[in-house]
C-alpha atoms as one frame of an Amber mdcrd trajectory, in Angstrom:
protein
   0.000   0.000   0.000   2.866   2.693   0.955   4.524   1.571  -2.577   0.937
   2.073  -4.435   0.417   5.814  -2.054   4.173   6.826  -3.056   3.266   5.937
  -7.085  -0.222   7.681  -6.652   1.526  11.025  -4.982   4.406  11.342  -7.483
   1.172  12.204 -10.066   0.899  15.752  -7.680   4.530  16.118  -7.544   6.571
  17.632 -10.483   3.339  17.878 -12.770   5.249  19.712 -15.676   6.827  16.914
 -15.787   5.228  14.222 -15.420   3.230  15.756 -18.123   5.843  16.104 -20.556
   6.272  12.426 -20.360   2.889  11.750 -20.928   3.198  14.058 -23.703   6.215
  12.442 -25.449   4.636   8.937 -24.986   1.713  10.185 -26.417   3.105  11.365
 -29.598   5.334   8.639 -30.177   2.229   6.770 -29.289   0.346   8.411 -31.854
   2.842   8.415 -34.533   3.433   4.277 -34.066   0.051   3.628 -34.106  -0.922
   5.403 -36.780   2.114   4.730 -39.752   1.542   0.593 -38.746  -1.770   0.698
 -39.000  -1.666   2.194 -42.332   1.520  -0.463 -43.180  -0.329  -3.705 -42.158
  -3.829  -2.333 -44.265  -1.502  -0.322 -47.112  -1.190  -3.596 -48.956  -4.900
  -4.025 -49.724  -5.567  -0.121 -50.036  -2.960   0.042 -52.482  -3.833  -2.956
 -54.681  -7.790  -1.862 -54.639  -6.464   1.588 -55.990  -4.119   0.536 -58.761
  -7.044  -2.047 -59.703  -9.253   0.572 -60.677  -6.806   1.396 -63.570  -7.385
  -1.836 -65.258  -6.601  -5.325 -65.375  -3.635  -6.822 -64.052  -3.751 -10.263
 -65.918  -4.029 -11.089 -69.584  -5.224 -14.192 -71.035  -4.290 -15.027 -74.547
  -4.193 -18.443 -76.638  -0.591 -20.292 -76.285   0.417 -19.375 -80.153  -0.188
 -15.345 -79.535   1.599 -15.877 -76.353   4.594 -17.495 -77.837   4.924 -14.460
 -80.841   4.480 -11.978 -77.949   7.408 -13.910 -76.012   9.795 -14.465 -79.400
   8.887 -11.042 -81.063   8.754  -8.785 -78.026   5.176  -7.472 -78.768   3.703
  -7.636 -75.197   4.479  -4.355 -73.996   2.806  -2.765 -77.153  -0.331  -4.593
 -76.212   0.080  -3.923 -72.439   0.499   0.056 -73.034  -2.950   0.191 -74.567
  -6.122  -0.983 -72.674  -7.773  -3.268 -75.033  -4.998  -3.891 -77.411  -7.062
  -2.309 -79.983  -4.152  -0.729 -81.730  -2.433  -3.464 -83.578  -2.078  -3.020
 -86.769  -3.489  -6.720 -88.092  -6.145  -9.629 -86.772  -5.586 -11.997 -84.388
  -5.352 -15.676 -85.852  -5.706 -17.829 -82.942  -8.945 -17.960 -80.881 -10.318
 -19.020 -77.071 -13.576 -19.956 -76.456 -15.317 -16.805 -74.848 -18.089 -19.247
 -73.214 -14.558 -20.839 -70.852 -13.954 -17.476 -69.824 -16.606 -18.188 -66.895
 -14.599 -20.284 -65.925 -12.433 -17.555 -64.524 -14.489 -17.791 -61.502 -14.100
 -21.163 -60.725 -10.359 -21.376 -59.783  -8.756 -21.708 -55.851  -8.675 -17.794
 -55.776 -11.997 -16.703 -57.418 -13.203 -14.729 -54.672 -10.153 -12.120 -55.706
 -10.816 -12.213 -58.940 -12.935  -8.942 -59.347 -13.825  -8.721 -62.662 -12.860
  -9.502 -66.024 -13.911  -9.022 -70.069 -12.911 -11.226 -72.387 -12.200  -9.266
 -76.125 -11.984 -10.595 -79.677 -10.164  -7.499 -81.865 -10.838  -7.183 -85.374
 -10.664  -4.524 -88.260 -13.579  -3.984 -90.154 -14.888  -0.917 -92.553 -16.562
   1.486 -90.838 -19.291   3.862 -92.547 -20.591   6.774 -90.776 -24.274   6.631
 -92.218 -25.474  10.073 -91.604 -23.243  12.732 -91.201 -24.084  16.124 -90.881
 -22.515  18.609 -93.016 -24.270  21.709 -91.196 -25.464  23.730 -88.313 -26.243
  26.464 -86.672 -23.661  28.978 -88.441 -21.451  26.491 -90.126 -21.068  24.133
 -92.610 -18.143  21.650 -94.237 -17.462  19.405 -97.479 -17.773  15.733 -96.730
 -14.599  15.687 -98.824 -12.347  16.740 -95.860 -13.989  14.674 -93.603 -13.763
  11.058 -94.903 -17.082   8.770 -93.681 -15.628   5.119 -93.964 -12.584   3.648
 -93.471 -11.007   0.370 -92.292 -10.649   0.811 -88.273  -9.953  -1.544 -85.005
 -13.376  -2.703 -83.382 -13.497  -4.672 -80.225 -16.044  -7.012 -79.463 -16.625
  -7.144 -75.789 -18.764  -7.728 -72.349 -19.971  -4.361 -70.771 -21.748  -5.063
 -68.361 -23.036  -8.700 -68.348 -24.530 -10.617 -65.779 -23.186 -14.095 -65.217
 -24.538 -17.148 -63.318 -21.821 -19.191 -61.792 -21.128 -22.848 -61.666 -22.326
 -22.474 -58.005 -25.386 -20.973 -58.348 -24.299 -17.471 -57.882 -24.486 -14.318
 -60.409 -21.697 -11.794 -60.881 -21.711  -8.721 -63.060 -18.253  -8.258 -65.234
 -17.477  -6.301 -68.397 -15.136  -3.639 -69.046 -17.310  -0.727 -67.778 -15.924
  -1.634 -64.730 -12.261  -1.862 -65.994 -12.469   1.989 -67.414 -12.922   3.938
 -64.334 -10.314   6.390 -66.087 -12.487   6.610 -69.093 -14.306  10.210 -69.632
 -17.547   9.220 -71.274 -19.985  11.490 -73.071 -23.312   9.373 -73.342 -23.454
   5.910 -71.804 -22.422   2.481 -72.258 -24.218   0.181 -74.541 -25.741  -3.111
 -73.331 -24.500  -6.462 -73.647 -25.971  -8.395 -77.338 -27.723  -5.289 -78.235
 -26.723  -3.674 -81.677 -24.964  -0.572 -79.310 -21.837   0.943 -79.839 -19.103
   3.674 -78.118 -16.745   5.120 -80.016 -13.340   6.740 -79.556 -12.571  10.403
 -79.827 -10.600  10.197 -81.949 -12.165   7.747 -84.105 -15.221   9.648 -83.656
 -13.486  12.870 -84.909 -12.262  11.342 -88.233 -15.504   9.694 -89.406 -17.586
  12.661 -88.483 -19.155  11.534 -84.880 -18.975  13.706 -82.040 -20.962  14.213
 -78.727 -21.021  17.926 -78.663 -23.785  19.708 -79.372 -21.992  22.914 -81.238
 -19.620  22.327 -84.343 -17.194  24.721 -85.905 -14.902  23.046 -88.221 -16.287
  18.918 -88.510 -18.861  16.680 -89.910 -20.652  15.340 -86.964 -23.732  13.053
 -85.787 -25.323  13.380 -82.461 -24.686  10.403 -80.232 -27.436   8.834 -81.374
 -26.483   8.347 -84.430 -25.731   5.824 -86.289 -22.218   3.424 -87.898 -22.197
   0.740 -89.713 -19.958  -2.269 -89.611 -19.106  -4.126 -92.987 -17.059  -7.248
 -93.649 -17.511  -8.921 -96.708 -21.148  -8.649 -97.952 -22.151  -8.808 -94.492
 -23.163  -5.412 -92.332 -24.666  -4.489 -89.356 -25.635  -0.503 -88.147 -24.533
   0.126 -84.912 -26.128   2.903 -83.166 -23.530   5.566 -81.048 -24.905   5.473
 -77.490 -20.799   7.406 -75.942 -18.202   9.157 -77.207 -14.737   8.175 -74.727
 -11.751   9.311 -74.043  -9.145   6.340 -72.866  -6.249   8.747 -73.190  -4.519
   6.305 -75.332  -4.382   4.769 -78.764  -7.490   2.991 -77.606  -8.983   6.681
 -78.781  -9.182   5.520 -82.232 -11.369   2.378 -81.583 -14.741   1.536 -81.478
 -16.349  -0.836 -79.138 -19.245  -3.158 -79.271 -21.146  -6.265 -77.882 -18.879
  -9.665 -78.508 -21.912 -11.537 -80.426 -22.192  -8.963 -82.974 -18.547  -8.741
 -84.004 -18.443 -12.399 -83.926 -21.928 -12.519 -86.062 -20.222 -10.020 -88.517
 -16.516 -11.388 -88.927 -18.089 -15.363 -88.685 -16.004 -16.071 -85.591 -18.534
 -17.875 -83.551 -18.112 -18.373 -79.434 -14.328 -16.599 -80.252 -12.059 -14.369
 -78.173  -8.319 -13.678 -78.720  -8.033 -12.159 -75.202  -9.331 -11.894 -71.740
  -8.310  -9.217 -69.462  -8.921  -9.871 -65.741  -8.947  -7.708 -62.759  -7.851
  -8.985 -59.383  -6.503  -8.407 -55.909  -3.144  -9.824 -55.618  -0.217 -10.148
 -53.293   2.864  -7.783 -54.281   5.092 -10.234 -55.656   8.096 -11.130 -53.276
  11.443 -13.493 -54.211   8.889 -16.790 -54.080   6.910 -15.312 -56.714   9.361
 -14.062 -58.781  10.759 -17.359 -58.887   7.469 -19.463 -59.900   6.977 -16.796
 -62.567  10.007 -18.006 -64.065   9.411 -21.794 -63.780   6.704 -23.295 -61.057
   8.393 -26.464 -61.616  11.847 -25.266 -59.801   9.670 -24.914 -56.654  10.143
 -27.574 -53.989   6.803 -28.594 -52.166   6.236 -26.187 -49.878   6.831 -23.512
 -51.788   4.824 -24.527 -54.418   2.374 -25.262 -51.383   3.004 -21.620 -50.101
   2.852 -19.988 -53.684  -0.191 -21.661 -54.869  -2.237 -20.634 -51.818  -0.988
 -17.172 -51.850  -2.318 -14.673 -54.218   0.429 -13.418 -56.281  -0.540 -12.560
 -59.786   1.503 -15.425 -60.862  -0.538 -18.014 -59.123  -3.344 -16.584 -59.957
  -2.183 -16.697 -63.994  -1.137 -20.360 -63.094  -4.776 -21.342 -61.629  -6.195
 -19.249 -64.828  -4.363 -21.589 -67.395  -5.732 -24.508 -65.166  -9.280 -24.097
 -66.163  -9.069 -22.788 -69.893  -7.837 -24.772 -72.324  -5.269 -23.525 -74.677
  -4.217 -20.195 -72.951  -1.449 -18.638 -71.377  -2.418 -15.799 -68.614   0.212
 -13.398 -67.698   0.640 -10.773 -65.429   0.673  -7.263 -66.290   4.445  -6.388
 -64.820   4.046  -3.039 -64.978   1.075  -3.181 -62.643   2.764  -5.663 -60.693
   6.162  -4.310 -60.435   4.367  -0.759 -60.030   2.655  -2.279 -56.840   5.431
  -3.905 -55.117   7.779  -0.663 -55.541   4.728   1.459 -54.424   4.318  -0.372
 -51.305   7.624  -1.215 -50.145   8.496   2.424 -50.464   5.462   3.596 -48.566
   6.350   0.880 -46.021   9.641   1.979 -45.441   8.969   5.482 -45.318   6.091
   4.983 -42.642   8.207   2.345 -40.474  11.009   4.871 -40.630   8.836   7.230
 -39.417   8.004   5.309 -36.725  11.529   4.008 -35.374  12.345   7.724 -35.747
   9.101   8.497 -33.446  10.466   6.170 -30.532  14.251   7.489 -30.915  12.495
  10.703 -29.703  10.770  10.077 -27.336  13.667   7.231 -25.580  15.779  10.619
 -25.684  12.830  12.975 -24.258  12.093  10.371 -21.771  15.627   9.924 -20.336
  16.310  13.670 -20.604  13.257  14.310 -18.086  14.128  11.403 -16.263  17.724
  12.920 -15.498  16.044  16.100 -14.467  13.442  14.459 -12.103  15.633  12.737
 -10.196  18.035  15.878  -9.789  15.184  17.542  -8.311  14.138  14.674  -6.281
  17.727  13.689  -5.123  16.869  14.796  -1.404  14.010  12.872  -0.957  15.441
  10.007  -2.781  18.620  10.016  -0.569  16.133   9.744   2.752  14.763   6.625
   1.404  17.357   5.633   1.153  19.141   6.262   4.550  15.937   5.016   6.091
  16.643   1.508   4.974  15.223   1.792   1.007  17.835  -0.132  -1.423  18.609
   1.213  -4.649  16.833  -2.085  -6.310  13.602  -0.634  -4.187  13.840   3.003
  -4.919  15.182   2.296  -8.890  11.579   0.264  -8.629   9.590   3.403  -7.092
  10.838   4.896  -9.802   9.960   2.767 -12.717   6.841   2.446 -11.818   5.845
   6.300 -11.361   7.447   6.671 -15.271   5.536   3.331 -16.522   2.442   4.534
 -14.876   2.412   8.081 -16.746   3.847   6.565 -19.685   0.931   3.934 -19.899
  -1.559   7.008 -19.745   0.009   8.591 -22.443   0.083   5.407 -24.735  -3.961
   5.152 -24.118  -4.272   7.994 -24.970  -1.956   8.184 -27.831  -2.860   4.621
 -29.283  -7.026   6.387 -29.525  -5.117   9.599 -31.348  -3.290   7.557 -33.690
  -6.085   5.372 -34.526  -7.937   9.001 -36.143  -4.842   9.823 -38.082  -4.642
   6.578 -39.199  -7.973   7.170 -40.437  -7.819  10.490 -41.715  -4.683   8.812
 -43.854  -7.032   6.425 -45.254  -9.850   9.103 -46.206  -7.449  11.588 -47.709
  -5.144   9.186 -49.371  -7.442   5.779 -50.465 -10.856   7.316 -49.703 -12.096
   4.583 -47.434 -11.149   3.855 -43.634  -7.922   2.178 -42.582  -8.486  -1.679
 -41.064  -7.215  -1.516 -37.442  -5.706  -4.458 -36.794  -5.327  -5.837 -32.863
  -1.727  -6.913 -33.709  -0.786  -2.917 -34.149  -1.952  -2.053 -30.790  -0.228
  -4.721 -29.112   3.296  -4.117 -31.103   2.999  -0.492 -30.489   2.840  -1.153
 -26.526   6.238  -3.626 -26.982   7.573  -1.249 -28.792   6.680   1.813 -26.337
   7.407  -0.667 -23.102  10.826  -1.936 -24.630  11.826   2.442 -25.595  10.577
   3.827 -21.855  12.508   0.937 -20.458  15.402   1.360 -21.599  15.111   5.101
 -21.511  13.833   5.331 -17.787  16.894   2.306 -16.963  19.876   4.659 -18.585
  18.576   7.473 -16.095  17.943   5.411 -12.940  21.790   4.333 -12.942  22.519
   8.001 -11.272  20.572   6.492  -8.170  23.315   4.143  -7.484  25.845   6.934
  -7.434  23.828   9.077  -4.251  24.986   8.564  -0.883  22.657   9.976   1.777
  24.856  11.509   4.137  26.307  13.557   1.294  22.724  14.649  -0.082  21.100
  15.255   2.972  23.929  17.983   4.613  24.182  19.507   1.164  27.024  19.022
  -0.249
């Protein structure tokens, strides 16, 4: 009880600072608590963010995959979203009714969503073009109306029943968040079409309602598709904006294009959209050859979801294809987050260097101040072990406060971090909490233990008569 009343009294005694300890600890507290909680949830925030910028896995048939391998070609494809600019037609085909199958594989709850794509160049007639308006006019002479351009036949927005019973909605409206669209998107097996700006520019479609210099059609209008003797009018429901070369496409429902190019239940590429595991040495090393992994780290790869797993599982389940990853997504993620990582656990380390230093310094001044009454304990029978205890315990008392309180402060900066940064909250997990408090028990030890030593050095008699 006299040990509890002594700990319970020091709170009155030397207030500044006992404050300024609870102050320092709270910072630090804050600081910790808030950079890991953002490191252990940075992984996920991160991977939903770069997903929103398109896939992150391509499937193709093996043959493409080989002339992308022996010719180079795959970062051409990968720098455009739908691979719409190259310059000729694919010759090798999957079946777009396997690409359901998607869903099916170990990790097909991370599999988000995914549009498979058959690319083809067909002649392209702008039907009605207007040559007038309000104030202006133009000759259809300087604005050609058909030409031979890159359509892609697609899923927008299709609904899908699952093998299991369940639906899911996938399509490519959900891999173009970065897309600026004037109109909306057409829907699945319908005779619906978007167009690129600049394709849209160069046969005379546009979704403005004023025109200076161009031959234009309201969106609205309609383009027709011709291969052969067949043809089929499409009618503009968007005018987009990818940003890219994929400006000077056109896109449409899968059925039709296969309908008009007689390519039946054919695809020559699915692009798929999932949440993946930053890729590590392991993965690295499966990408390269799964077959060089010994047991358990095929075990530990296989049940992990690295995007090279994931391709692995997707080549599982359709026949004939070869998924890869795309590496600049991937390698774009794993720099991302190791950077942000180390930055934030730097911080943190940093954060506890302070306050170990601000926590000795005002340790050192306590017990200067104190030195009288510390020297009467002790020449009243108190042993250094007892009073270097007394001691302790006052610090790890305020300190604990602090921590509370910190670990509460950096639990709403960790959250603000997550608002302003990923736009959603930050996952708090119970590990942080508890690592924070080693980490804050393990600093004020050893800061509190380099200050107590000075206890062993009073003597009493010499303290008490002043000298």
């Amino acid at each position: 009880m006299f040990f509890l009343r002594m700990i319970a009294r020091s709170f009155t005694r030397q207030l500044r600072r006992r404050l300024l300890i609870a102050l320092t600890v709270c910072l630090s507290a804050t600081v910790s608590v808030s950079m890991l909680g953002v490191v252990f949830d940075v992984g996920d925030k991160l991977n939903a963010e770069l997903s929103t910028y398109g896939s992150n896995i391509t499937v193709q048939p093996k043959s493409d995959a080989v002339v992308s391998d022996l010719y180079n070609t795959e970062g051409s494809d990968a720098g455009t979203s739908g691979g719409s600019a190259s310059a000729s037609d694919p010759t090798s085909f999957l079946k777009e009714s396997d690409a359901a199958k998607i869903k099916t594989i170990f990790w097909a709850f991370n599999i988000t969503n995914f549009a498979p794509e058959l690319n083809q160049h067909v002649t392209a007639i702008n039907t009605k073009p207007v040559t007038e308006g309000n104030g202006w006019s133009v000759s259809l002479a300087d604005y050609p109306t058909k030409k031979n351009v890159p359509v892609v036949g697609t899923w927008f927005n299709k609904k899908l029943k699952l093998p299991s019973g369940e639906t899911t909605v996938v399509g490519v409206e959900g891999m173009r968040s970065w897309w600026t669209l004037q109109g909306r998107w057409p829907k699945d097996g319908t005779k619906e079409a978007i167009i690129g700006k600049d394709l849209a520019k160069s046969l005379g479609v546009n979704a403005g309602q004023s025109h200076e210099d161009e031959a234009a059609v309201q969106v609205g209008g309609t383009v027709s598709l011709m291969r052969g003797d067949k043809s089929i009018d499409f009618k503009i429901v968007g005018v987009y904006d990818s940003g890219d070369d994929d400006n000077s496409a056109m896109y449409v429902s899968s059925n039709q294009l296969q309908d008009l190019t007689d390519l039946p239940d054919s695809v020559n590429k699915i692009e798929v959209k999932a949440l993946t595991t930053p890729e590590n040495d392991l993965a690295r090393k499966a990408a390269k050859n799964p077959a060089a992994l010994s047991q358990d780290e095929w075990e530990t790869w296989y049940c992990t979801a690295y995007p090279s797993s994931i391709a692995y599982q997707i080549e599982e389940v359709i026949p004939g294809a070869v998924a890869k990853q795309v590496r600049q997504v991937a390698a774009l993620q794993g720099n991302v987050l190791q950077k942000t990582q180390a930055v934030m656990i730097l911080m943190t380390v940093l954060s506890l260097i302070a306050a170990a230093v601000a926590v000795a310094n005002l340790m050192v001044a306590s017990i200067g101040e104190r030195s009288a009454e510390l020297a009467l304990l002790k020449a009243i029978g108190a042993t250094d072990g007892a009073v270097s205890r007394l001691m302790m315990a006052e610090t790890a008392a305020i300190s604990l406060l602090g921590a509370v309180v910190g670990a509460g402060l950096g639990s709403g900066v960790a959250q603000l971090i997550g608002h302003v940064v990923f736009g959603s909250g930050i996952t708090m997990r119970p590990m942080v909490f508890v690592l924070v408090f080693v980490l804050l028990a393990v600093t004020v030890l050893l800061a509190s233990a380099s200050s107590i030593r000075s206890i062993l050095s009073l003597k009493p008699a010499e303290v008490l008569h002043g000298r």
